[in-house]
PDB file of N, CA, C, O and CB in Angstrom:
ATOM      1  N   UNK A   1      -1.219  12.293 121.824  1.00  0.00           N
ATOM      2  CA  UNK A   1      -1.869  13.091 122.847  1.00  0.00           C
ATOM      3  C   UNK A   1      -3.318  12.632 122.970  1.00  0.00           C
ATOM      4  O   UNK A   1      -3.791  12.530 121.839  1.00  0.00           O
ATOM      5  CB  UNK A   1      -1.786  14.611 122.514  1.00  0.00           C
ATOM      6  N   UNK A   2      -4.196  12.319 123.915  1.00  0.00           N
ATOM      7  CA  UNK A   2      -5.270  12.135 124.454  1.00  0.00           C
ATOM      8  C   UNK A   2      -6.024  13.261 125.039  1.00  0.00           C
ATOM      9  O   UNK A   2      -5.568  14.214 125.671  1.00  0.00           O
ATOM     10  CB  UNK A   2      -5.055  11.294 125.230  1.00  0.00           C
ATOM     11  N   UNK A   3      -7.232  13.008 124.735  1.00  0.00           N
ATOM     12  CA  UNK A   3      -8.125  13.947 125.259  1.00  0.00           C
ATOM     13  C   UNK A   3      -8.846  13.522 126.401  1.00  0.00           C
ATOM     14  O   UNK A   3      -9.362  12.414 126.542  1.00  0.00           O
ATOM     15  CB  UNK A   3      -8.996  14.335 124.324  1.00  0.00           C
ATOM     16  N   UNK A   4      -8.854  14.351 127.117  1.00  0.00           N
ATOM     17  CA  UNK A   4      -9.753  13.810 128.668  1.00  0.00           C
ATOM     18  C   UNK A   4     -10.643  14.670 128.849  1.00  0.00           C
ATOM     19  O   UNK A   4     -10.420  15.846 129.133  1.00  0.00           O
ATOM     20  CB  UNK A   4      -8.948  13.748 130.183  1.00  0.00           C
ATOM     21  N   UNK A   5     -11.973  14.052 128.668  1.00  0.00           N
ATOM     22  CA  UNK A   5     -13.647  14.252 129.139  1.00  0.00           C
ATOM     23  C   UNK A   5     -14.010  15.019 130.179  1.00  0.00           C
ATOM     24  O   UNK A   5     -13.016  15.160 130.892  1.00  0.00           O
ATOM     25  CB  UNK A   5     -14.313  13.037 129.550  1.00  0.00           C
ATOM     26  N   UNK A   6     -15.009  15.629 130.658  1.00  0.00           N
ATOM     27  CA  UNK A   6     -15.440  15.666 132.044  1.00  0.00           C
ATOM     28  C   UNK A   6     -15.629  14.623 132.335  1.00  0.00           C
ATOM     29  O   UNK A   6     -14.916  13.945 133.076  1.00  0.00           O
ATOM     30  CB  UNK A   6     -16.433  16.330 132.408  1.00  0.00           C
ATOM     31  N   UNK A   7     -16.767  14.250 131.729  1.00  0.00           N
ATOM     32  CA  UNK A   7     -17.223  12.966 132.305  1.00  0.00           C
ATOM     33  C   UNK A   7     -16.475  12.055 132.322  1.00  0.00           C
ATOM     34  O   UNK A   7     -16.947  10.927 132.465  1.00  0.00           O
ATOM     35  CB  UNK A   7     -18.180  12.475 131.820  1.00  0.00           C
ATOM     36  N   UNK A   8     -14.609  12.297 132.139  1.00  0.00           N
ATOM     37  CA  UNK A   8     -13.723  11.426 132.659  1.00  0.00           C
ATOM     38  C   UNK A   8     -13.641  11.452 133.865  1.00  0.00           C
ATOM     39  O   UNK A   8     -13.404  10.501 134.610  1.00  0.00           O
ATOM     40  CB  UNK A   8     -12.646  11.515 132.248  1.00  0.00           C
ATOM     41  N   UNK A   9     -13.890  12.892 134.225  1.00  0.00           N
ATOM     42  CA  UNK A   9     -13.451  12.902 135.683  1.00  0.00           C
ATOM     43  C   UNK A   9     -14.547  13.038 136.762  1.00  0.00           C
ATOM     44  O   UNK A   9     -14.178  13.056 137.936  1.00  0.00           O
ATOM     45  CB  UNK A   9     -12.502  14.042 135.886  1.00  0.00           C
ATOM     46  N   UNK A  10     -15.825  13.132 136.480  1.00  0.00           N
ATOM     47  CA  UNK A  10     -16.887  12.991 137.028  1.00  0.00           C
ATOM     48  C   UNK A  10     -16.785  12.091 137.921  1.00  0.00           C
ATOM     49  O   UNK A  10     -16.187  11.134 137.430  1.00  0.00           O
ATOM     50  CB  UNK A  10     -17.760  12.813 136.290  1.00  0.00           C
ATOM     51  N   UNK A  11     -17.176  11.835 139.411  1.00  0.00           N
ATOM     52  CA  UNK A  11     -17.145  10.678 140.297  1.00  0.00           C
ATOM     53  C   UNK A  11     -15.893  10.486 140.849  1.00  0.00           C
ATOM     54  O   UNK A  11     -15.881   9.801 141.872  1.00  0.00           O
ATOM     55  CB  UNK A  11     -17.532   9.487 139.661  1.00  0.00           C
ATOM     56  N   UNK A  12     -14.391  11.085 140.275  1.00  0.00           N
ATOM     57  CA  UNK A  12     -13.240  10.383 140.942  1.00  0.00           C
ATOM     58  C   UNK A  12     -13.433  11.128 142.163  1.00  0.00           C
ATOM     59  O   UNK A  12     -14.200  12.026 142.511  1.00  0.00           O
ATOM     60  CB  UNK A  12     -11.691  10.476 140.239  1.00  0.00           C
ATOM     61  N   UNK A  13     -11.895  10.057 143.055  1.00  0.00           N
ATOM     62  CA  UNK A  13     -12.257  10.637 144.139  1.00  0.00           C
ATOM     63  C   UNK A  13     -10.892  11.603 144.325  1.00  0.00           C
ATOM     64  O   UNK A  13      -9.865  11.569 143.647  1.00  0.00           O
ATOM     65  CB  UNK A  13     -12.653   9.544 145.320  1.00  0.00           C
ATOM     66  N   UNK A  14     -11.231  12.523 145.526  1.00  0.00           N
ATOM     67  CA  UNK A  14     -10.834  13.918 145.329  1.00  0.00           C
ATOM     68  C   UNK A  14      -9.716  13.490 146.900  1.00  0.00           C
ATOM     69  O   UNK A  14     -10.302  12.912 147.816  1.00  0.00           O
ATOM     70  CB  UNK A  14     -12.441  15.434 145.376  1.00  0.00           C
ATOM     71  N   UNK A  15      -8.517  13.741 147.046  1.00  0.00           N
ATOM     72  CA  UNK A  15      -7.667  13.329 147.982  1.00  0.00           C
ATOM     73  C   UNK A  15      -7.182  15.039 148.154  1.00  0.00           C
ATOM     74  O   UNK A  15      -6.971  15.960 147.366  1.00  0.00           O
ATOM     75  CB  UNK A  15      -6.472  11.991 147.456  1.00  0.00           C
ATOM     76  N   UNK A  16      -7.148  14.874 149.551  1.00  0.00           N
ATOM     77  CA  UNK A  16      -5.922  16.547 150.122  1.00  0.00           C
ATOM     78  C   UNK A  16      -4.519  16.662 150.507  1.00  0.00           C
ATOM     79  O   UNK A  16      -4.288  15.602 151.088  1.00  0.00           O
ATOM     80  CB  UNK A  16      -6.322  17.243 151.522  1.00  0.00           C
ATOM     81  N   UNK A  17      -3.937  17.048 150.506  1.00  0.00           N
ATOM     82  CA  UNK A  17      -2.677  17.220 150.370  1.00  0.00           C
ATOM     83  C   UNK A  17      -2.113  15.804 151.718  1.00  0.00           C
ATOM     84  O   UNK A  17      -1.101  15.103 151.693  1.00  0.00           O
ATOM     85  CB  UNK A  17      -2.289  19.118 150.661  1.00  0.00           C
ATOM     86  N   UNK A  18      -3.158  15.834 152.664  1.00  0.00           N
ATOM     87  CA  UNK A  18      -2.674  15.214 154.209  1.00  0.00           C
ATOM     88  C   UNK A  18      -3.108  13.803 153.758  1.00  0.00           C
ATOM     89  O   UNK A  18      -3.004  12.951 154.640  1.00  0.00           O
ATOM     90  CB  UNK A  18      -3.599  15.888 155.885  1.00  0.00           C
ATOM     91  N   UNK A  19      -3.465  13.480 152.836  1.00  0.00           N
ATOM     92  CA  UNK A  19      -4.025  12.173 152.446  1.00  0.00           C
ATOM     93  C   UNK A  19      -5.788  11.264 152.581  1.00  0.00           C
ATOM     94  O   UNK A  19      -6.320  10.234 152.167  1.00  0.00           O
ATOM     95  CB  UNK A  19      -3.081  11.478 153.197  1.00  0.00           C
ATOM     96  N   UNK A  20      -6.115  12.427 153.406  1.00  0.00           N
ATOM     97  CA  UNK A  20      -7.853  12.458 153.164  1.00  0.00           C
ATOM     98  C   UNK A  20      -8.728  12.365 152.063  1.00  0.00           C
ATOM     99  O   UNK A  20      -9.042  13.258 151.276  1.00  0.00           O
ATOM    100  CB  UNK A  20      -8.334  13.518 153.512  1.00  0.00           C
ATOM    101  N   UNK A  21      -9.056  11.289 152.092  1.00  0.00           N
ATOM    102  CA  UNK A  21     -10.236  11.735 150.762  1.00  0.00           C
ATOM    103  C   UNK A  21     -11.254  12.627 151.580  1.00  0.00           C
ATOM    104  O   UNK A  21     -11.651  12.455 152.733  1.00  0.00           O
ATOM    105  CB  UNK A  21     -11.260  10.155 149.912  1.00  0.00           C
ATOM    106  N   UNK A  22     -11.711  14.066 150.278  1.00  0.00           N
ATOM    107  CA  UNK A  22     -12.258  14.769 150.952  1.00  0.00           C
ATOM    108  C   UNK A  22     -13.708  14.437 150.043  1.00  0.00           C
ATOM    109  O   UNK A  22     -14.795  14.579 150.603  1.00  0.00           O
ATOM    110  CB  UNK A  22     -11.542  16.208 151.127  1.00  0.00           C
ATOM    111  N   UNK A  23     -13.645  14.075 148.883  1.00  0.00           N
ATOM    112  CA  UNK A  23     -15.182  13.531 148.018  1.00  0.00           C
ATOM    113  C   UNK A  23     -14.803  13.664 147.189  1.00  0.00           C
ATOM    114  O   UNK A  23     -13.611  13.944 147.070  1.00  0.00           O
ATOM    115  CB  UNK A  23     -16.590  14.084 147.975  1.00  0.00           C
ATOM    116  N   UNK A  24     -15.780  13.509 145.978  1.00  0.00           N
ATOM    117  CA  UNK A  24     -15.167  13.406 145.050  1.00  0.00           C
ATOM    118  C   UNK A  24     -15.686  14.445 143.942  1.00  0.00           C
ATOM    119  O   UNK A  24     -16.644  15.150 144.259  1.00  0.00           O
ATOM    120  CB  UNK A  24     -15.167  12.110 144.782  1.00  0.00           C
ATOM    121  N   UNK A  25     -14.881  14.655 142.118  1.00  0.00           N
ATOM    122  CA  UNK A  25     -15.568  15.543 141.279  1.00  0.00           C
ATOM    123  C   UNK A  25     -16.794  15.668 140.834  1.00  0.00           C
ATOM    124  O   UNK A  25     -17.392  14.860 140.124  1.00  0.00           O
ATOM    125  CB  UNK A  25     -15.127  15.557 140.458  1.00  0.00           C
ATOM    126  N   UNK A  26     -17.247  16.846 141.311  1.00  0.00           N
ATOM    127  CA  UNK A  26     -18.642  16.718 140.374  1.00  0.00           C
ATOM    128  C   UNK A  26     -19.026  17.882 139.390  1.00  0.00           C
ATOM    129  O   UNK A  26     -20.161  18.094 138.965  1.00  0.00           O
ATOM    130  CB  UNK A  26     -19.935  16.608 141.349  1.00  0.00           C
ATOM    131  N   UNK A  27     -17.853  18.624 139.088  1.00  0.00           N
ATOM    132  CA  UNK A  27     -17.876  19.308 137.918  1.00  0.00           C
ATOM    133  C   UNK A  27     -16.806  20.062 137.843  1.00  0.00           C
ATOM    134  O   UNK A  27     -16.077  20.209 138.823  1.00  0.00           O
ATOM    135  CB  UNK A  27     -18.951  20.020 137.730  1.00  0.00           C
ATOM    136  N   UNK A  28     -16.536  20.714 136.525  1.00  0.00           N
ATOM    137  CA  UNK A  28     -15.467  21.868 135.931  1.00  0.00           C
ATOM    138  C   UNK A  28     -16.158  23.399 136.161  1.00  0.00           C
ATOM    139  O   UNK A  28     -17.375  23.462 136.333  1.00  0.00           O
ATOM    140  CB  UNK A  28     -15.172  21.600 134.051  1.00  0.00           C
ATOM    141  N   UNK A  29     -15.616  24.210 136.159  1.00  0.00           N
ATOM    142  CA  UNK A  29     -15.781  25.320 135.428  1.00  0.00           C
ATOM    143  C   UNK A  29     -14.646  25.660 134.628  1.00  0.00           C
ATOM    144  O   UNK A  29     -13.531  25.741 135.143  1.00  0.00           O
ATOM    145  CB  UNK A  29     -16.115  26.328 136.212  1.00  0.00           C
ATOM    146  N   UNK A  30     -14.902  25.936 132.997  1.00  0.00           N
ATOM    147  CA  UNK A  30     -14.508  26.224 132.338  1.00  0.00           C
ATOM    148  C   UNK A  30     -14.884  27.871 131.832  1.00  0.00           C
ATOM    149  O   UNK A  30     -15.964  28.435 131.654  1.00  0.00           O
ATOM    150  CB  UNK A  30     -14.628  25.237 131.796  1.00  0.00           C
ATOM    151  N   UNK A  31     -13.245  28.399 131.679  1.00  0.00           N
ATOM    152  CA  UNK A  31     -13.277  30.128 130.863  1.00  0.00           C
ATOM    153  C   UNK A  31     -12.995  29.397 129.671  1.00  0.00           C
ATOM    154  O   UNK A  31     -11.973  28.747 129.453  1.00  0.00           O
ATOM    155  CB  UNK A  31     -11.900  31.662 131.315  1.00  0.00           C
ATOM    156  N   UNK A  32     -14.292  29.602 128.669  1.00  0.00           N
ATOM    157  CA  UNK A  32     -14.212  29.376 127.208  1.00  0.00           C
ATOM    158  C   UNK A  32     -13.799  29.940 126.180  1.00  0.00           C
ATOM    159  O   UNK A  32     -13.551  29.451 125.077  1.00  0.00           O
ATOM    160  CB  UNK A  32     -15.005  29.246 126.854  1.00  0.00           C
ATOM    161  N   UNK A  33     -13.683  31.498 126.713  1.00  0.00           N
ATOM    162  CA  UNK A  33     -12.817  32.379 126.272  1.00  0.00           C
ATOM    163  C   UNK A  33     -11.287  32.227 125.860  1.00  0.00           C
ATOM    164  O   UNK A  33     -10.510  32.776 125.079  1.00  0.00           O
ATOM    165  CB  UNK A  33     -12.902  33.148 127.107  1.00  0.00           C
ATOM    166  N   UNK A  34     -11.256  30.933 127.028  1.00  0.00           N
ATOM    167  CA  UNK A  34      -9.091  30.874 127.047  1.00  0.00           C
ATOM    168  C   UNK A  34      -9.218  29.628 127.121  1.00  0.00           C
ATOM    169  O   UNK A  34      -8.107  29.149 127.353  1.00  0.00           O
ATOM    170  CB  UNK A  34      -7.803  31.610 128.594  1.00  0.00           C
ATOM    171  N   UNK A  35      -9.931  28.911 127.052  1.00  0.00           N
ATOM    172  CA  UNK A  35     -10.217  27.370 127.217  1.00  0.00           C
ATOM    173  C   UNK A  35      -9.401  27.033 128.451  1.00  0.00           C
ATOM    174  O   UNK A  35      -8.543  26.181 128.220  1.00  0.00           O
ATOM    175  CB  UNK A  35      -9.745  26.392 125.854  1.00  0.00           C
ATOM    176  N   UNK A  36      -9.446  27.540 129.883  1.00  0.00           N
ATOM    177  CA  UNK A  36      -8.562  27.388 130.702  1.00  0.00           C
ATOM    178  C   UNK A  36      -9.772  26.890 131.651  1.00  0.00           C
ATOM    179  O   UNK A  36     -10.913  27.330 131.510  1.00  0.00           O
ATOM    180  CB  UNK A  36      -7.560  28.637 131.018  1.00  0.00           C
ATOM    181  N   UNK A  37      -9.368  25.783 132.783  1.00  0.00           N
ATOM    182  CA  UNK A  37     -10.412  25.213 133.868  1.00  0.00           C
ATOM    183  C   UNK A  37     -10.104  26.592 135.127  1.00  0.00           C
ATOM    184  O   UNK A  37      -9.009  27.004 135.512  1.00  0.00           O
ATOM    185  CB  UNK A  37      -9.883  23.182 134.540  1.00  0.00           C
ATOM    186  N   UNK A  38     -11.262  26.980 135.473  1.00  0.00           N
ATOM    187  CA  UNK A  38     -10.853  27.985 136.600  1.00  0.00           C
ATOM    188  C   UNK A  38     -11.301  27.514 137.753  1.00  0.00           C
ATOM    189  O   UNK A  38     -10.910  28.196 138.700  1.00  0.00           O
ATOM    190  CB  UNK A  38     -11.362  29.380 136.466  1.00  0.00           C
ATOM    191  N   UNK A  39     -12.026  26.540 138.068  1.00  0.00           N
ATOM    192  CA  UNK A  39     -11.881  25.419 139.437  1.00  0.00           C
ATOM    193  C   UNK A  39     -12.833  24.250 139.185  1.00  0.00           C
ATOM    194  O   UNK A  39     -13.698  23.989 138.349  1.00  0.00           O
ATOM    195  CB  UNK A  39     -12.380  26.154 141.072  1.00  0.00           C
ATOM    196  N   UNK A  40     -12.383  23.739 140.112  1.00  0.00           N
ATOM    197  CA  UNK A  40     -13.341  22.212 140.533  1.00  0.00           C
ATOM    198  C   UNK A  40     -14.408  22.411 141.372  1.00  0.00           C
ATOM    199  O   UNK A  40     -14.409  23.214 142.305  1.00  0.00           O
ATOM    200  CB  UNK A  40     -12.513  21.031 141.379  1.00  0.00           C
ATOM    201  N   UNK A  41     -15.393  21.633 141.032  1.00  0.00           N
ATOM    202  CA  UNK A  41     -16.571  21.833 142.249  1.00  0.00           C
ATOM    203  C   UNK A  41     -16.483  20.003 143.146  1.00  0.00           C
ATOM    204  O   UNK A  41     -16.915  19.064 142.477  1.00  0.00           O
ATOM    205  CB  UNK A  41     -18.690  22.258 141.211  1.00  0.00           C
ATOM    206  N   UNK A  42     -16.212  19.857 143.841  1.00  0.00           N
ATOM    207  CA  UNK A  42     -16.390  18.903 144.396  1.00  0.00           C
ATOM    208  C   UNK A  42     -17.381  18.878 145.987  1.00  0.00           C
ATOM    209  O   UNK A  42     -17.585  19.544 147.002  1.00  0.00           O
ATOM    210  CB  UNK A  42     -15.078  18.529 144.398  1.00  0.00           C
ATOM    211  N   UNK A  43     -17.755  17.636 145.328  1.00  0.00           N
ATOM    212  CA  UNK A  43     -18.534  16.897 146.497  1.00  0.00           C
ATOM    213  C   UNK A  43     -18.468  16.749 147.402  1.00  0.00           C
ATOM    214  O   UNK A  43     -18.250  15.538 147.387  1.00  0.00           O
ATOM    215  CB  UNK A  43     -18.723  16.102 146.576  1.00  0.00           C
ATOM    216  N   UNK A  44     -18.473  17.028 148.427  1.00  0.00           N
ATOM    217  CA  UNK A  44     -17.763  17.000 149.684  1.00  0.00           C
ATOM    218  C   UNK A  44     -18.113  15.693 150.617  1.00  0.00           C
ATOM    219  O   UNK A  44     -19.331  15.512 150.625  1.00  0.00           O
ATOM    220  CB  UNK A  44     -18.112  18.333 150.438  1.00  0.00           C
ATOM    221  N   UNK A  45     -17.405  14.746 151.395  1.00  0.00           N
ATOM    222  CA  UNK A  45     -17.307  13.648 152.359  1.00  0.00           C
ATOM    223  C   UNK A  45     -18.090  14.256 153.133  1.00  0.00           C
ATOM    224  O   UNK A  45     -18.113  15.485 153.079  1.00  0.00           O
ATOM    225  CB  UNK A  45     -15.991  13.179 152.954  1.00  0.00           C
ATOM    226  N   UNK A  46     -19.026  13.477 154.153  1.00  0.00           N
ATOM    227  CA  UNK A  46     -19.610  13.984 155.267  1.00  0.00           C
ATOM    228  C   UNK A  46     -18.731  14.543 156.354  1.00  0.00           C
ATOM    229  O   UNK A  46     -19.038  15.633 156.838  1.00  0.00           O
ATOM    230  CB  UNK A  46     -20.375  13.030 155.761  1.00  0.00           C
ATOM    231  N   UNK A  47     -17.649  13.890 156.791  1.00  0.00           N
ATOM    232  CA  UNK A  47     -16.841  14.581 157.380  1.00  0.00           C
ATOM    233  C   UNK A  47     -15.700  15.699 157.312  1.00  0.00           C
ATOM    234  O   UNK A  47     -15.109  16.369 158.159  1.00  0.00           O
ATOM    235  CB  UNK A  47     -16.588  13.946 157.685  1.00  0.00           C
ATOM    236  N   UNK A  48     -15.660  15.592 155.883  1.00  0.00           N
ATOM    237  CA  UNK A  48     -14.869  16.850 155.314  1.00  0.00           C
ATOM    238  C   UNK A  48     -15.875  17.782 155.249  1.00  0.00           C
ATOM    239  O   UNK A  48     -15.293  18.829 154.966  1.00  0.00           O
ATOM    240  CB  UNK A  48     -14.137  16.697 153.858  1.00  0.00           C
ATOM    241  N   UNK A  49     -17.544  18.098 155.389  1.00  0.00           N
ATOM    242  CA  UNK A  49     -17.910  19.103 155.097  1.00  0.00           C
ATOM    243  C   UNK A  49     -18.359  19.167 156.638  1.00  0.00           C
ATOM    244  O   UNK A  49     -19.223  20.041 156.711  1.00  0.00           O
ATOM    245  CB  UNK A  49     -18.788  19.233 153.848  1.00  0.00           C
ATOM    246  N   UNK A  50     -18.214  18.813 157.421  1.00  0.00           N
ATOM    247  CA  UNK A  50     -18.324  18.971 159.144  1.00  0.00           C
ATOM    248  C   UNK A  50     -16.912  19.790 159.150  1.00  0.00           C
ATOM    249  O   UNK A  50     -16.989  20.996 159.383  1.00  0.00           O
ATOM    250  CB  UNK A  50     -18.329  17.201 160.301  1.00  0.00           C
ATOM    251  N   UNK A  51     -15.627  19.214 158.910  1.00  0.00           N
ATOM    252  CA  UNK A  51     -14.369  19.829 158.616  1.00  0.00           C
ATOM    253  C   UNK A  51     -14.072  21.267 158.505  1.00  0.00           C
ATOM    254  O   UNK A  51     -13.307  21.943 159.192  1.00  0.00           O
ATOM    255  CB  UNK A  51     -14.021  19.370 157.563  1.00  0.00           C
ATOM    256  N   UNK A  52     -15.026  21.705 157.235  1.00  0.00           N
ATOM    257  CA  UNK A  52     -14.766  22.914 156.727  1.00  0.00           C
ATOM    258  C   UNK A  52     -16.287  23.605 157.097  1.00  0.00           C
ATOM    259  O   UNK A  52     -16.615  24.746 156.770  1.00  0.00           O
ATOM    260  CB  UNK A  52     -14.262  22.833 155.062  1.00  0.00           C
ATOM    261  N   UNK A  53     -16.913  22.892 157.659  1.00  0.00           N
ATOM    262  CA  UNK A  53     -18.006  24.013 158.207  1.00  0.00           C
ATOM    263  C   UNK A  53     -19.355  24.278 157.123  1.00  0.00           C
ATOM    264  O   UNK A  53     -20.436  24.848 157.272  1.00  0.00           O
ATOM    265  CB  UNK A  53     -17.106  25.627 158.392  1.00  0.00           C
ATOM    266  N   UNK A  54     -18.656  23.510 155.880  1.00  0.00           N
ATOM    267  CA  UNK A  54     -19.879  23.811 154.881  1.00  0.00           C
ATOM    268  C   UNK A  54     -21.149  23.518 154.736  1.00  0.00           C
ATOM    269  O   UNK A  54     -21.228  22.292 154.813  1.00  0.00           O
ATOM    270  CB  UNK A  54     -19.690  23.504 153.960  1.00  0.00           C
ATOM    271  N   UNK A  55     -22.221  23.992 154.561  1.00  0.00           N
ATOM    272  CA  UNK A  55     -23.237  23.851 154.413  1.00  0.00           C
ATOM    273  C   UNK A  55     -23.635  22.730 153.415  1.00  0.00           C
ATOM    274  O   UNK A  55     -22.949  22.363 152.460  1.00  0.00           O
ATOM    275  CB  UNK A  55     -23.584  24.933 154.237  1.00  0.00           C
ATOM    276  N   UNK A  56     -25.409  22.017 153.949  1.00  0.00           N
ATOM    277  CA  UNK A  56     -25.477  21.178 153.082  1.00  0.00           C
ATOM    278  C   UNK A  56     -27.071  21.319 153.235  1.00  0.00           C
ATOM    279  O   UNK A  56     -27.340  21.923 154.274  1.00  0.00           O
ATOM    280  CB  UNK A  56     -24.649  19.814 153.292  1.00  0.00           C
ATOM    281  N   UNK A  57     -28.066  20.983 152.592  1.00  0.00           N
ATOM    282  CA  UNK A  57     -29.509  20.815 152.133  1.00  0.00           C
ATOM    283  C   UNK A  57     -29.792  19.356 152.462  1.00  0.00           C
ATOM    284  O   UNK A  57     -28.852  18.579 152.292  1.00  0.00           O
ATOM    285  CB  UNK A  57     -29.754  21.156 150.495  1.00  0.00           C
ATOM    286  N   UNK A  58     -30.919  18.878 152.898  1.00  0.00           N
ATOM    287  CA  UNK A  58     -31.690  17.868 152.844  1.00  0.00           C
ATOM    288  C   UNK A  58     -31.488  17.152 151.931  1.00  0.00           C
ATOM    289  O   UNK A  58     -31.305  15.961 152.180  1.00  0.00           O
ATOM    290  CB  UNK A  58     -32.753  18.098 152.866  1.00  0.00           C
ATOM    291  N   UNK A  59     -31.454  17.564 150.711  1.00  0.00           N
ATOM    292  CA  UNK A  59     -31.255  16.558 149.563  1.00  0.00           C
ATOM    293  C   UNK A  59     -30.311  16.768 148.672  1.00  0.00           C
ATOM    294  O   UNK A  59     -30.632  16.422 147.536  1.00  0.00           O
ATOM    295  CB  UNK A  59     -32.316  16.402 148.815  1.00  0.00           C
ATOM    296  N   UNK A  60     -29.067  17.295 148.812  1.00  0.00           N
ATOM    297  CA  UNK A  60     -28.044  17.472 148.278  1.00  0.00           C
ATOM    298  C   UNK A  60     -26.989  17.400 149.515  1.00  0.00           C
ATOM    299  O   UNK A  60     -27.322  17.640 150.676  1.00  0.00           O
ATOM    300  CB  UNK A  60     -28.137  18.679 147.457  1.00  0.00           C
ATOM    301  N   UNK A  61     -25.811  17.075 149.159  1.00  0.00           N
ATOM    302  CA  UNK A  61     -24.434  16.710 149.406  1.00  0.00           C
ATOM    303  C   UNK A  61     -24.232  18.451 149.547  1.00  0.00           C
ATOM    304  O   UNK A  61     -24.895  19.359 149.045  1.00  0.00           O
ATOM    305  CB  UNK A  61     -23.481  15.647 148.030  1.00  0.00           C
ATOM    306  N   UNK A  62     -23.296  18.477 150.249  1.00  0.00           N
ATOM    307  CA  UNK A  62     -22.295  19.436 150.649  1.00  0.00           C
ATOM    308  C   UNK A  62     -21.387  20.055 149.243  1.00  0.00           C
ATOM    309  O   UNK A  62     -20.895  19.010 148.817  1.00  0.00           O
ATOM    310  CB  UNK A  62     -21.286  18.613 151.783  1.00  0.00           C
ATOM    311  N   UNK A  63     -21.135  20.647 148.749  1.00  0.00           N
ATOM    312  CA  UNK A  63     -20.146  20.892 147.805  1.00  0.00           C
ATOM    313  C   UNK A  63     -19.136  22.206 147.723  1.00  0.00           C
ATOM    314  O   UNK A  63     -19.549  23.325 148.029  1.00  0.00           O
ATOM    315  CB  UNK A  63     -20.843  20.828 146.701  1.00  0.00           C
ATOM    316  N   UNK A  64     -17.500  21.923 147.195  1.00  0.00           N
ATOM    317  CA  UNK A  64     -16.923  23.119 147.068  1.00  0.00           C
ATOM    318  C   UNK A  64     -16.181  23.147 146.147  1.00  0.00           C
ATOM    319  O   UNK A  64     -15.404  22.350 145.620  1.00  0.00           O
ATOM    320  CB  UNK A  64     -16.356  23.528 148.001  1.00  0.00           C
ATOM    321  N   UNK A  65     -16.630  24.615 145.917  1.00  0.00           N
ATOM    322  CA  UNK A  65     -15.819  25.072 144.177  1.00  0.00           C
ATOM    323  C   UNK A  65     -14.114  25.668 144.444  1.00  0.00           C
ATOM    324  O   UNK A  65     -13.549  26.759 144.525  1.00  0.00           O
ATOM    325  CB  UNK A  65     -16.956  26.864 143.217  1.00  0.00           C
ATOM    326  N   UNK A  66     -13.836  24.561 144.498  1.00  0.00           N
ATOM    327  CA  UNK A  66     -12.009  25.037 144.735  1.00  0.00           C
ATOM    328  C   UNK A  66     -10.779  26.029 143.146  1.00  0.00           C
ATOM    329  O   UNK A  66     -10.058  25.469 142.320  1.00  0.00           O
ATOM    330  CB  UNK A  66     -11.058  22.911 145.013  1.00  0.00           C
ATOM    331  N   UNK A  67     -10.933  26.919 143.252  1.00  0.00           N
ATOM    332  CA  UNK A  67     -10.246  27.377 142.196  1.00  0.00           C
ATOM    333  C   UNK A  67      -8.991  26.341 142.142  1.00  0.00           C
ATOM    334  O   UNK A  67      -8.591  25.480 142.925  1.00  0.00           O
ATOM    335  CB  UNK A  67      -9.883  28.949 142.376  1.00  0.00           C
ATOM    336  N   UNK A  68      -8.529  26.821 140.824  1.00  0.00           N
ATOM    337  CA  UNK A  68      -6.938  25.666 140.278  1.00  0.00           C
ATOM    338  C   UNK A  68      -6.396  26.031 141.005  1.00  0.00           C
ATOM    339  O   UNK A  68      -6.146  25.291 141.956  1.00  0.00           O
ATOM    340  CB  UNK A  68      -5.954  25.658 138.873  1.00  0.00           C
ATOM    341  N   UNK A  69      -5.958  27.220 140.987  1.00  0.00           N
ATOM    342  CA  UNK A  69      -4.760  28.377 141.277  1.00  0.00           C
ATOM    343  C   UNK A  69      -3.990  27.488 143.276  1.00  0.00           C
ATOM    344  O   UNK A  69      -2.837  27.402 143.698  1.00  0.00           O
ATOM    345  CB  UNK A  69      -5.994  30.780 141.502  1.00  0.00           C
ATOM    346  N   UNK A  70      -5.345  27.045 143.904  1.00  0.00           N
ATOM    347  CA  UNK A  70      -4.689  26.779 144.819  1.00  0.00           C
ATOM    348  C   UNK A  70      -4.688  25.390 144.914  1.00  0.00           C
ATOM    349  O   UNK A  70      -4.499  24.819 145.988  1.00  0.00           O
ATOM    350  CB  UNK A  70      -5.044  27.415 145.818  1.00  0.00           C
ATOM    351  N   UNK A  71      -4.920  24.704 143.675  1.00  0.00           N
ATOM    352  CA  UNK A  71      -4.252  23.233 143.789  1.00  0.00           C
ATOM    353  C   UNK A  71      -2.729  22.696 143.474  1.00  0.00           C
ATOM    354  O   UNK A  71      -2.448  21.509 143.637  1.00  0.00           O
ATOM    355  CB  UNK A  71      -5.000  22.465 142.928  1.00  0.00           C
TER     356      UNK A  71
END
């Protein structure tokens, strides 16, 4: 059995069900309590965050915290 990092998954890129890359990981949230991941925060594509309407800052990227539950 292998263990996998965040920072394994830091940077990959993040694909949607329709075959879009939508951006890629840029973090976990972890319940440490149950050691269970309770979503992804990802980075969002410029056009995936035109897509979904999300907001973005001058100097930061767009980002969304997708719970597991609906991956």
């Amino acid at each position: 059995m292998s263990t996998l990092y965040d920072e394994h998954l830091r940077g990959r890129t993040v694909i949607a069900a329709d075959g879009q890359t939508i951006g890629e990981m840029a973090a976990l949230f972890v319940d440490t309590s149950k050691w269970m991941i309770l979503a992804l925060q990802i980075k969002l594509t410029k056009s995936a965050a035109e897509q979904l309407g999300a907001a973005k800052s001058l100097l930061r990227a767009a980002t969304l915290d997708l719970p597991v539950r609906l991956i």
